[in-house]
C-alpha positions in Angstrom: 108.2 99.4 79.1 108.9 101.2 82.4 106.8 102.1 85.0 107.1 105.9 84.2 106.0 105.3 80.5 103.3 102.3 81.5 101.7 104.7 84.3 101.4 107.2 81.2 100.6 105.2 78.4 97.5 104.2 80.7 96.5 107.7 81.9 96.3 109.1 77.9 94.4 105.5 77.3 91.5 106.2 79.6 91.8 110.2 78.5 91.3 108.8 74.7 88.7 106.6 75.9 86.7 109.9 77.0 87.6 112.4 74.8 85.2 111.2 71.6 82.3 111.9 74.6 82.9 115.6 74.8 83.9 118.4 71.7 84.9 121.5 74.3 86.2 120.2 77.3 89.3 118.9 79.1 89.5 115.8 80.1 91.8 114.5 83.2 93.1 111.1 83.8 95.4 109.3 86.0 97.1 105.9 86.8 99.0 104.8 89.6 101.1 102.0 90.2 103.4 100.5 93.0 107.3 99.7 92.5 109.2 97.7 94.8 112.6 95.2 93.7 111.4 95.7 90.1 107.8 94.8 91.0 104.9 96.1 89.8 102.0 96.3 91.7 98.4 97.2 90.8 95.2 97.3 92.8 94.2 94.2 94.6 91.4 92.3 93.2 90.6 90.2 96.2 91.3 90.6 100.1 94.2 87.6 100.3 96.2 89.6 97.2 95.6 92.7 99.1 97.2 91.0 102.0 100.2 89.5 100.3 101.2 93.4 98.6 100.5 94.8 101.6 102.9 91.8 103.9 105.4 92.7 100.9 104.9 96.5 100.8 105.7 96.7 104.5 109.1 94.7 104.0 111.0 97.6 102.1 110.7 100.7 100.7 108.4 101.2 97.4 107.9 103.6 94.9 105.0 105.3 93.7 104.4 106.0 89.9 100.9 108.2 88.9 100.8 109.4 85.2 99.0 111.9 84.5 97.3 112.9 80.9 95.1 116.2 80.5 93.6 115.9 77.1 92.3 119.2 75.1 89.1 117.9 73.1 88.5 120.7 70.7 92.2 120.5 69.8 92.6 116.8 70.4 96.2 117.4 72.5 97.5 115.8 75.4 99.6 116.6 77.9 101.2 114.1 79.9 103.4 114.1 82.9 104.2 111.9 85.9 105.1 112.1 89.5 107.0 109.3 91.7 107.2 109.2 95.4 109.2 106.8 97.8 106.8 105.5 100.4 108.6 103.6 103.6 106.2 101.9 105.2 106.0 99.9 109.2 106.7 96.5 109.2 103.6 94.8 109.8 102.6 91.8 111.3 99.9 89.3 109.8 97.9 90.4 112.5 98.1 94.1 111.6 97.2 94.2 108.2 94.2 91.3 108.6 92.8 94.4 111.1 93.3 97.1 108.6 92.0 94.8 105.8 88.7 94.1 108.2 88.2 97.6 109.1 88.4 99.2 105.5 86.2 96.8 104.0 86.6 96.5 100.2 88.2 100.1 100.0 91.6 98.3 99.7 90.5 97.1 96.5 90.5 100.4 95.0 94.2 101.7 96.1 97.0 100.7 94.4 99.2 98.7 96.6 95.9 98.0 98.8 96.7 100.6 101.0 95.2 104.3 101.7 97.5 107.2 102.7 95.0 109.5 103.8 92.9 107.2 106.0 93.9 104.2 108.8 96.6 103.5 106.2 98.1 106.4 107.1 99.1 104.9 110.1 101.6 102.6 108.4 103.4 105.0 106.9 106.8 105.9 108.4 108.0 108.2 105.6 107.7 109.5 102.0 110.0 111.2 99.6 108.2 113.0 97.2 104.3 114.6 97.2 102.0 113.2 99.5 99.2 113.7 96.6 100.9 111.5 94.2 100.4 108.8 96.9 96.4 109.9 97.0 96.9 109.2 93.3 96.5 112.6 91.8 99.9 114.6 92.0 97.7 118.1 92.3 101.4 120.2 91.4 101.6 118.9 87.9 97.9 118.6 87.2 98.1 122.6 87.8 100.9 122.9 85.3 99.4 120.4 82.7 96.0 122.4 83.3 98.1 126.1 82.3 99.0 124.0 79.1 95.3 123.9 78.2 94.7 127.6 78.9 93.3 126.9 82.1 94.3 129.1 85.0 93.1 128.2 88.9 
């Protein structure tokens, strides 16, 4: 499966889980992921596996992957779309990333790749190519248009 259809298949998987919860209402869900060389990479369960993604996320560029899925419970459809975004980041010595890893705590653990873009892991980042949102993990463009799908306007 490819990362464009995994990052989806798990957004409409956690809108599913949701949706018997609620009969009017619209539920929003989202999944991000990390490409590099045909790598996939996750969020970090520990502070060492954070390390190594991050060592190897600094090396080469990488690719960000969020699916979205904005799920209609009193008509039981989803909408689905995705957003990718080239992310080049520093490259970092051991040194640097043990001092990001100690001054964000366990927060690492809850960004794929291990990294934030809109706190000190901003600092990493050289360049992107693509929206800076999708990197946050929530690609707010195409929620809007997935939200107009379901009749919502903002």
């Amino acid at each position: 499966m490819s990362v464009k259809h995994l990052v989806i298949n798990n957004a409409c998987l956690k809108a599913k889980a949701v949706m018997p919860l609620y009969k009017t209402a619209v539920v929003i869900a989202a999944d991000t992921l990390v490409l590099q060389d045909k790598r996939v990479f996750g969020k970090p369960s520990t502070k060492n596996e954070a390390f190594r993604i991050i060592k190897k996320l600094s090396s080469r560029p990488s690719f960000v992957y969020t699916g979205l899925a904005v799920a209609d419970c009193e008509t039981n459809k989803i909408y689905t779309d995705y957003a990718v975004t080239g992310v080049w980041m520093l490259k970092l010595s051991d040194h640097q990333i043990h001092k990001y890893l100690g001054h964000a705590g366990s927060a690492h653990l809850g960004f794929a790749g291990g990294f934030d873009i809109q706190g000190r892991g901003s600092l990493f980042i050289e360049r992107i190519d693509g929206c800076f949102y999708n990197v946050v993990g929530l690609p707010l463009a195409k929620l809007y248009k997935l939200l107009k799908k379901c009749g919502i306007e903002i």
